[in-house]
Structure formats: structure tokens, C-alpha cells
C-alpha positions, 0 to 999 in steps of 0.5 A, spaced: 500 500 500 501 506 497 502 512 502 501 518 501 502 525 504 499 532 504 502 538 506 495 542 505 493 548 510 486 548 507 484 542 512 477 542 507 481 541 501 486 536 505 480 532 507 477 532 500 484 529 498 484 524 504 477 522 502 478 521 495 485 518 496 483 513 501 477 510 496 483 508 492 486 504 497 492 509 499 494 510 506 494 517 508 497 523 513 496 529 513 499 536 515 498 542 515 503 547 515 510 546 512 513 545 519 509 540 520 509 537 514 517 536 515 516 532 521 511 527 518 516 526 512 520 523 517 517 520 521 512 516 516 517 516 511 511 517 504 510 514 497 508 520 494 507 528 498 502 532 495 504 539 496 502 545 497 505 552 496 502 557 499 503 555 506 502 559 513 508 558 515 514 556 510 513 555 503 512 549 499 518 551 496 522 552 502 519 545 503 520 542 498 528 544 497 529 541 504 526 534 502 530 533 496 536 535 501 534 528 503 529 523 499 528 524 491 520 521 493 516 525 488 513 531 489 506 534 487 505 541 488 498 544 489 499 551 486 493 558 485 497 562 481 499 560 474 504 565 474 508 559 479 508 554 474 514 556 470 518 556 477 515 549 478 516 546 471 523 550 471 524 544 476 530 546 479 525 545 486 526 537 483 518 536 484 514 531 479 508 534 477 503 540 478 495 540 479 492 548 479 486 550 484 480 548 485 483 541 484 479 536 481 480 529 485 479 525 479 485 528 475 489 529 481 489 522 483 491 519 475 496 524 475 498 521 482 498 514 479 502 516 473 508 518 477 507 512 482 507 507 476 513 511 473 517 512 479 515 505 482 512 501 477 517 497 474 520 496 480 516 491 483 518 484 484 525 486 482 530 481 487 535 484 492 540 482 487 537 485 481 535 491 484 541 494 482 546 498 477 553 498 479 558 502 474 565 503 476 564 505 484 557 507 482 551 503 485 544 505 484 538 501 488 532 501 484 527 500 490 530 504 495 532 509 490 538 510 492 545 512 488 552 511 492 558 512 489 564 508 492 560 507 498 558 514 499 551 516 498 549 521 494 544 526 495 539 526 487 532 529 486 527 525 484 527 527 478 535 527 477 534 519 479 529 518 474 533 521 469 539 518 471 536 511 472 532 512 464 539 511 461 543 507 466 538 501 464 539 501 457 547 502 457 549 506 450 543 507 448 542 514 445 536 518 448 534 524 444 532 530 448 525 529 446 526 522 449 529 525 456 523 529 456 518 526 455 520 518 459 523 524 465 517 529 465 511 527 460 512 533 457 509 534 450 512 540 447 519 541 447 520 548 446 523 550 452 527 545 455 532 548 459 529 544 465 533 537 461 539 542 461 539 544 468 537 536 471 543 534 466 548 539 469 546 538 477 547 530 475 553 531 473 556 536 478 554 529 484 556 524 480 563 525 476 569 527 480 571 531 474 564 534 471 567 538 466 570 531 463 564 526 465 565 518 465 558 516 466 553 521 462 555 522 455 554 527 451 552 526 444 552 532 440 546 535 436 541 528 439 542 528 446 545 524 452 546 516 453 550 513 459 557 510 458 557 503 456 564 502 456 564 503 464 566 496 467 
């Protein structure tokens, strides 16, 4: 079962969204302030947070960066003004998804759905032993969405993970930008993509020793990326 947490301060909205939530068998912990939400991050440990921005006390910015300093669970964020969605889909916050106000419980619960099943789906019945990608002193554990690199644990997004696992699976393969988007972010339109830009430079910086010189992701140049397959 699923858990799921929302940092809501609308308790109207929260409950409607626990209600809705709970109707598809998910478990549900609510808070409602970023403060709060913090704490029930770590005490219940979520699936999937549901995330407000505009909260009393911190913002679900500020909560969100926070929460990516330590997990890559994905994010959706709840946001009322639409001129906040190229801050969120710039993603440098590192969260999965946008809903916009008033939320329909139907399509929030699909798109919950469709980041589970991509962030998760085709991990289940994975092994211990086949959980897990190791390239020259970098592993990567599929179900506890880890990367460790020579034992020490790097700290990705959710979304850096994502991209990182999309082509550390299917050593290389060259995956054009459009690819990238569209498997990372279910984007549609590729016209502004500095988001792939951005996600691909801070992966590499927690990755590479050199950055500059990178070993594991490979730029092929006028197509896209792939990831090393020359790496033993």
C-alpha cells in the first residue's frame, strides 16, 4: 500500500484529498503547515507528498528544497497562481508534477498514479540482487532509490534519479532530448527545455569527480545524452 502525504493548510481541501485518496486504497497523513509537514516526512517516511505552496508558515518551496536535501520521493505541488508554474516546471525545486486550484480529485489522483507507476512501477518484484546498477564505484538501488558512489551516498532529486536511472538501464543507448523529456517529465512540447539542461548539469556536478570531463553521462552532440557503456 501506497502512502501518501499532504502538506495542505486548507484542512477542507486536505480532507477532500484524504477522502478521495483513501477510496483508492492509499494510506494517508496529513499536515498542515510546512513545519509540520517536515516532521511527518520523517517520521512516516511517504510514497508520494502532495504539496502545497502557499503555506502559513514556510513555503512549499522552502519545503520542498529541504526534502530533496534528503529523499528524491516525488513531489506534487498544489499551486493558485499560474504565474508559479514556470518556477515549478523550471524544476530546479526537483518536484514531479503540478495540479492548479480548485483541484479536481479525479485528475489529481491519475496524475498521482502516473508518477507512482513511473517512479515505482517497474520496480516491483525486482530481487535484492537485481535491484541494482553498479558502474565503476557507482551503485544505484532501484527500490530504495538510492545512488552511492564508492560507498558514499549521494544526495539526487527525484527527478535527477529518474533521469539518471532512464539511461543507466539501457547502457549506450542514445536518448534524444525529446526522449529525456518526455520518459523524465511527460512533457509534450519541447520548446523550452532548459529544465533537461539544468537536471543534466546538477547530475553531473554529484556524480563525476571531474564534471567538466564526465565518465558516466555522455554527451552526444546535436541528439542528446546516453550513459557510458564502456564503464566496467
Amino acid at each position: 500500500m501506497y502512502h501518501i502525504l499532504i502538506i495542505e493548510d486548507d484542512h477542507g481541501v486536505a480532507l477532500g484529498l484524504k477522502i478521495g485518496f483513501e477510496r483508492e486504497n492509499w494510506q494517508v497523513t496529513c499536515a498542515y503547515t510546512g513545519k509540520e509537514g517536515l516532521e511527518k516526512f520523517k517520521k512516516v517516511e511517504p510514497d508520494l507528498i502532495i504539496l502545497d505552496i502557499g503555506l502559513p508558515d514556510i513555503s512549499g518551496f522552502e519545503v520542498c528544497g529541504k526534502i530533496c536535501m534528503e529523499s528524491n520521493v516525488p513531489i506534487i505541488f498544489l499551486t493558485a497562481r499560474d504565474e508559479e508554474i514556470d518556477t515549478i516546471l523550471g524544476l530546479e525545486l526537483g518536484a514531479d508534477d503540478y495540479v492548479t486550484k480548485p483541484v479536481s480529485i479525479r485528475q489529481l489522483c491519475s496524475r498521482v498514479k502516473a508518477v507512482l507507476r513511473r517512479v515505482y512501477g517497474d520496480f516491483i518484484g525486482f530481487s535484492d540482487k537485481s535491484n541494482k546498477l553498479k558502474f565503476n564505484g557507482l551503485e544505484i538501488d532501484l527500490l530504495k532509490r538510492t545512488v552511492k558512489r564508492k560507498n558514499q551516498t549521494i544526495k539526487l532529486t527525484g527527478k535527477e534519479f529518474e533521469l539518471l536511472v532512464t539511461m543507466a538501464k539501457l547502457p549506450g543507448r542514445v536518448f534524444t532530448r525529446e526522449m529525456l523529456l518526455d520518459r523524465v517529465w511527460g512533457f509534450n512540447n519541447y520548446e523550452d527545455d532548459r529544465v533537461l539542461n539544468v537536471s543534466i548539469y546538477r547530475l553531473r556536478e554529484k556524480i563525476e569527480l571531474d564534471p567538466s570531463n564526465p565518465q558516466y553521462i555522455i554527451t552526444v552532440r546535436g541528439v542528446g545524452y546516453k550513459f557510458n557503456d564502456e564503464i566496467k
